[in-house]
C-alpha positions as CSV (number, residue, x, y, z in Angstrom):
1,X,119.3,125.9,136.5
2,X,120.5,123.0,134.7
3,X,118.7,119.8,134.8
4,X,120.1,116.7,136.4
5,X,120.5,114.5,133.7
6,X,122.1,117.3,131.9
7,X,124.2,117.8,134.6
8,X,124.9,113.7,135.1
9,X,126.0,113.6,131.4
10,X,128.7,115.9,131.4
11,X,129.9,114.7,134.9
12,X,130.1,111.0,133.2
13,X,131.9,112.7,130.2
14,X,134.8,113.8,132.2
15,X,137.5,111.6,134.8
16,X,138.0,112.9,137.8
17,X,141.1,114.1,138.7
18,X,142.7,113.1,141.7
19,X,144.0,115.8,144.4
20,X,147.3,117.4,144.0
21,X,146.6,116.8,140.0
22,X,145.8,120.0,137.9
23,X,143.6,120.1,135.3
24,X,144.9,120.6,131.3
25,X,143.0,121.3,128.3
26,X,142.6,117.6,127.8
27,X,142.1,116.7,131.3
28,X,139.2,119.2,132.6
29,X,138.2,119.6,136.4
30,X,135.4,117.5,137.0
31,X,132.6,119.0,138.6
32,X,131.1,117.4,141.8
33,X,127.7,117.4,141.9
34,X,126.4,118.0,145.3
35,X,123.7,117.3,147.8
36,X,122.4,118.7,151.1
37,X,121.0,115.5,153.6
38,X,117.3,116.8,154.8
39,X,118.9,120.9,154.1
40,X,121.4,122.6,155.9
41,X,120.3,121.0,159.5
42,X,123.0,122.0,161.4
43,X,121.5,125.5,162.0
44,X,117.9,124.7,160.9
45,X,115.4,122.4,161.6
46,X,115.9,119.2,159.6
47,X,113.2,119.1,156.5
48,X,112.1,122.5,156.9
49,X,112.0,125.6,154.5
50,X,114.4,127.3,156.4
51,X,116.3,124.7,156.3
52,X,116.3,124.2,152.5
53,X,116.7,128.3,151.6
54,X,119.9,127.3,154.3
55,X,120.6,124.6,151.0
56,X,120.0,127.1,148.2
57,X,121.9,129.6,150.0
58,X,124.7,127.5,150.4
59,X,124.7,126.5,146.4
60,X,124.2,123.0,146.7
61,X,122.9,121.2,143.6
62,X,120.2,119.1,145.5
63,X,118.1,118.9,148.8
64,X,117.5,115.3,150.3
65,X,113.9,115.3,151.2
66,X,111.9,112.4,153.4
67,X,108.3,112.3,152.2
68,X,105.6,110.9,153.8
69,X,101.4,110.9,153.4
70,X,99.2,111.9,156.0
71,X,95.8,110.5,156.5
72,X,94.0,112.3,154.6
73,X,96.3,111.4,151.9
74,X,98.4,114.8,151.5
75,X,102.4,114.7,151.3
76,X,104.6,116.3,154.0
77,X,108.2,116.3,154.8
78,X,109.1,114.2,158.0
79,X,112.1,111.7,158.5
80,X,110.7,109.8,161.2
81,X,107.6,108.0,161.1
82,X,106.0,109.6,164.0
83,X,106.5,113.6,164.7
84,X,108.0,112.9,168.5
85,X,111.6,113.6,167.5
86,X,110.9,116.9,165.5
87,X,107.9,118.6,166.5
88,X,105.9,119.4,169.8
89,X,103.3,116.5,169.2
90,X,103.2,112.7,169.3
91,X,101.7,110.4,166.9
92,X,102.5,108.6,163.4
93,X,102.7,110.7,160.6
94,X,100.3,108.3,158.5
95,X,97.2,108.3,161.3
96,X,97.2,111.9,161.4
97,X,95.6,114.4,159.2
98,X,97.3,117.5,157.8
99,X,95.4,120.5,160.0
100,X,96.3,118.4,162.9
101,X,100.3,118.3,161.7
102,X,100.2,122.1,160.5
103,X,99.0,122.8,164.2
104,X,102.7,121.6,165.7
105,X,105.7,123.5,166.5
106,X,108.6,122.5,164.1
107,X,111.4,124.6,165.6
108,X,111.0,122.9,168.6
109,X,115.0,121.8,168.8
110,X,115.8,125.0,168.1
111,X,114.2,127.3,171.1
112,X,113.1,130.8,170.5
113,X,115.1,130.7,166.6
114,X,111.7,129.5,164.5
115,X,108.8,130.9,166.3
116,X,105.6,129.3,164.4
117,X,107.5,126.9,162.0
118,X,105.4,124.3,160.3
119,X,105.9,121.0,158.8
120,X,105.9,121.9,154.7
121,X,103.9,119.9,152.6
122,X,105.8,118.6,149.7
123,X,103.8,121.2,146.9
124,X,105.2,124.3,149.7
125,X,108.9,122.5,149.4
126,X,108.2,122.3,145.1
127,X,107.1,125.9,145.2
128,X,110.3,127.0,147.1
129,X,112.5,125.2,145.5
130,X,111.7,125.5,141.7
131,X,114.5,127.3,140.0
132,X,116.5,127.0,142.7
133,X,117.8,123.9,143.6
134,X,117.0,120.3,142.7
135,X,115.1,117.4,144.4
136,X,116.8,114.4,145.9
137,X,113.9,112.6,146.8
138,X,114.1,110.3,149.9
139,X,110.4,108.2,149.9
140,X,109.6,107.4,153.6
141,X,105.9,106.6,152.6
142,X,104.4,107.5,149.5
143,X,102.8,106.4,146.0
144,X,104.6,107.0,143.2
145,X,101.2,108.2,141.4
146,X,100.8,111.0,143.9
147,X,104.7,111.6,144.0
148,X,105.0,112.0,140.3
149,X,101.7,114.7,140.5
150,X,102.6,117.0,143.3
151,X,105.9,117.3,140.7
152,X,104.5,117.8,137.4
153,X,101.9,120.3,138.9
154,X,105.2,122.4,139.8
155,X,107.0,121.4,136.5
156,X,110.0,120.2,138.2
157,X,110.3,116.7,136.5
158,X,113.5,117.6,135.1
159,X,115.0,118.8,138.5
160,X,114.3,115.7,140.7
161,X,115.9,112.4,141.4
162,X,114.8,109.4,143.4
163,X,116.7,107.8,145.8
164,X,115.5,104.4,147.1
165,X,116.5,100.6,148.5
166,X,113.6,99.7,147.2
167,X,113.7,98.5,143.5
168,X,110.5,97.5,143.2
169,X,109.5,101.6,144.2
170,X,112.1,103.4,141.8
171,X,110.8,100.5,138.9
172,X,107.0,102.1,139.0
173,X,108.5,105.6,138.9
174,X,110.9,104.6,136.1
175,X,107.2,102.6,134.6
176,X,105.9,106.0,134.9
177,X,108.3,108.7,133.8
178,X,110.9,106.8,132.2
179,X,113.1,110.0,131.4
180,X,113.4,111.2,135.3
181,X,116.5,110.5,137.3
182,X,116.3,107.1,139.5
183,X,119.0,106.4,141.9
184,X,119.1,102.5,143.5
185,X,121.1,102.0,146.7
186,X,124.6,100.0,145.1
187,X,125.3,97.5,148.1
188,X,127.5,94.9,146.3
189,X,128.8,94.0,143.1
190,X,125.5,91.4,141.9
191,X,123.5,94.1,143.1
192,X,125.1,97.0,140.4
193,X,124.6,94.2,137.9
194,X,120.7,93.8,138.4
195,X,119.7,97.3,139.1
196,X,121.9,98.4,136.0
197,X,120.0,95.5,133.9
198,X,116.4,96.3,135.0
199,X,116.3,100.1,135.3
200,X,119.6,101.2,133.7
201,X,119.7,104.4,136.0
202,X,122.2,107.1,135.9
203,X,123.0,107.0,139.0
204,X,124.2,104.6,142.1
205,X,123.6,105.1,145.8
206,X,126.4,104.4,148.4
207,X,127.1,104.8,151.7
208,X,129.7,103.4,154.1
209,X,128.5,99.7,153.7
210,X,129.0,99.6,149.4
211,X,131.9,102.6,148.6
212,X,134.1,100.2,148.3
213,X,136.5,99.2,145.2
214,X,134.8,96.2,143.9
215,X,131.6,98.1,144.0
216,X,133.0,101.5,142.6
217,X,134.5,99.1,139.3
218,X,131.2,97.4,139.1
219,X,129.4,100.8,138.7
220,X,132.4,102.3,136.4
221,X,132.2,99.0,134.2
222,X,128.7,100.5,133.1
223,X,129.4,103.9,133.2
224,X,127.3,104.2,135.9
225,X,127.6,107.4,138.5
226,X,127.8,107.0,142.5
227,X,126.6,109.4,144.4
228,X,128.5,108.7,148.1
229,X,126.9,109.9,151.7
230,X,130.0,111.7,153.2
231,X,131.1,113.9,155.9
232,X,134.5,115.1,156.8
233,X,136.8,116.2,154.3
234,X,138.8,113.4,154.2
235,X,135.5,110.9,153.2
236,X,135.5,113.8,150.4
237,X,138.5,114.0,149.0
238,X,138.7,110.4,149.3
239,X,135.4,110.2,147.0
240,X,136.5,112.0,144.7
241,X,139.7,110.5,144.1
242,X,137.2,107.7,144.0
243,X,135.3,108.1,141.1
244,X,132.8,109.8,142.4
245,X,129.8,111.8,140.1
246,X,128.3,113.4,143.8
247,X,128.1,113.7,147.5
248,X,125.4,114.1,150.1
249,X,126.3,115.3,153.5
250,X,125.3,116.9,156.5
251,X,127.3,119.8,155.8
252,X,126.5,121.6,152.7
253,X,127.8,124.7,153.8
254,X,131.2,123.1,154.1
255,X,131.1,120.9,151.3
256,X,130.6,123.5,149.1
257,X,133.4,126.1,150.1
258,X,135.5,122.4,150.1
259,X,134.9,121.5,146.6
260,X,135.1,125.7,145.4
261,X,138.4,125.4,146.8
262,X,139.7,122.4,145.1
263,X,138.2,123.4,141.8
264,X,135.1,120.8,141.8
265,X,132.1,123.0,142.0
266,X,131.0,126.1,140.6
């Protein structure tokens, strides 16, 4: 498994074409890269093992994860901060301890599918995912310290990227392990300019509020990759005729056999 700055280079390296052009030997397919928003949730629970093997089965390159600390200061996957939406129990993630959280039914949503499914800590995801699939790392409630050792005990520093609004957050992981992959949220313009300047990451966030063209030339200016939140396969094909190095969506299943079919993904 390549890493992602390996992977980022080369995507950097080569324009995109846009659809209904075909690649030459000057003018190479660009490859997509591509990511899976909390796994393949559509037919597993969201931040769950199943629901990353669902991401690794569907060759995605990374697996948006939302991490959070327990009480007792261990790191498990959850979205929300409380475990109403997803489990069987009630209560915030951060005032509970992990026995009590391993003690609640995760496949709640999905009746009778994922008898005795647990919420994973984030060494169980590291252990599944090593050689499999990347990180995209989604901090809901974390320290960077304890972040950047749950990963090196797994030796997956070269497979992981962190996605964040938070500068200040993705500036002591950079502080920390300058060579792993940050990923600031674009919003504007000024923004592209002083995240580029103070962290000079490989990569952009975007959603629907910043893909936008002044935005997209901002990041292109510095030869600086977006990675875009889409969902249908017009937001796709529209990325990529935009310029852009990556995708996360809700889909991954569909993404995938998308971009296979237009020549963007292996």
């Amino acid at each position: 498994m390549k890493a992602p700055l390996e992977i980022l280079l080369v995507c950097l390296s080569v324009v995109p074409l846009g659809f209904g052009q075909s690649p030459t030997a000057t003018t190479p397919a660009k490859t997509i890269l591509t990511s899976a928003h909390r796994g393949e949730h559509a037919h597993h629970p969201e931040n769950s093992l199943p629901a990353i093997q669902g991401a690794i089965d569907a060759g995605i390159d990374f697996v948006e994860l939302d991490v959070r600390t327990t009480s007792d200061g261990q790191l498990v996957l959850m979205h929300d901060p409380t475990v109403d939406r997803m489990t069987d129990g009630k209560g915030k993630v951060k005032d509970m301890t992990l026995a009590e959280i391993k003690k609640l039914d995760l496949g709640v949503r999905f009746p009778g599918q994922f008898p005795n499914l647990r919420v994973p800590t984030f060494d169980e995801v590291l252990e599944l995912c090593k050689g499999k699939i990347g990180i995209y790392v989604d901090t809901k409630d974390a320290a960077p310290t304890d972040l950047v050792a749950a990963i090196e005990r797994h030796d997956m520093g070269d497979h992981v990227m962190f996605w964040s609004e938070n500068t200040k957050f993705l500036e002591q992981i950079h502080d920390l392990r300058p060579k792993w992959v940050i990923m600031p949220e674009a919003f504007n313009p000024e923004n592209v300019q002083k995240v580029v300047a103070l962290l000079h990451p490989q990569l952009l966030g975007a959603d629907e509020r910043d893909f936008n063209g002044p935005t997209i030339a901002a990041a292109k200016a510095v030869n600086v990759g977006i990675f875009v939140d889409r969902q249908t396969e017009k937001e796709w094909r529209d990325a990529v005729d935009q310029g852009a190095v990556g995708i996360q969506t809700n889909y991954p299943v569909e993404l995938t056999a998308f971009l296979r079919a237009n020549g963007y993904h292996k």
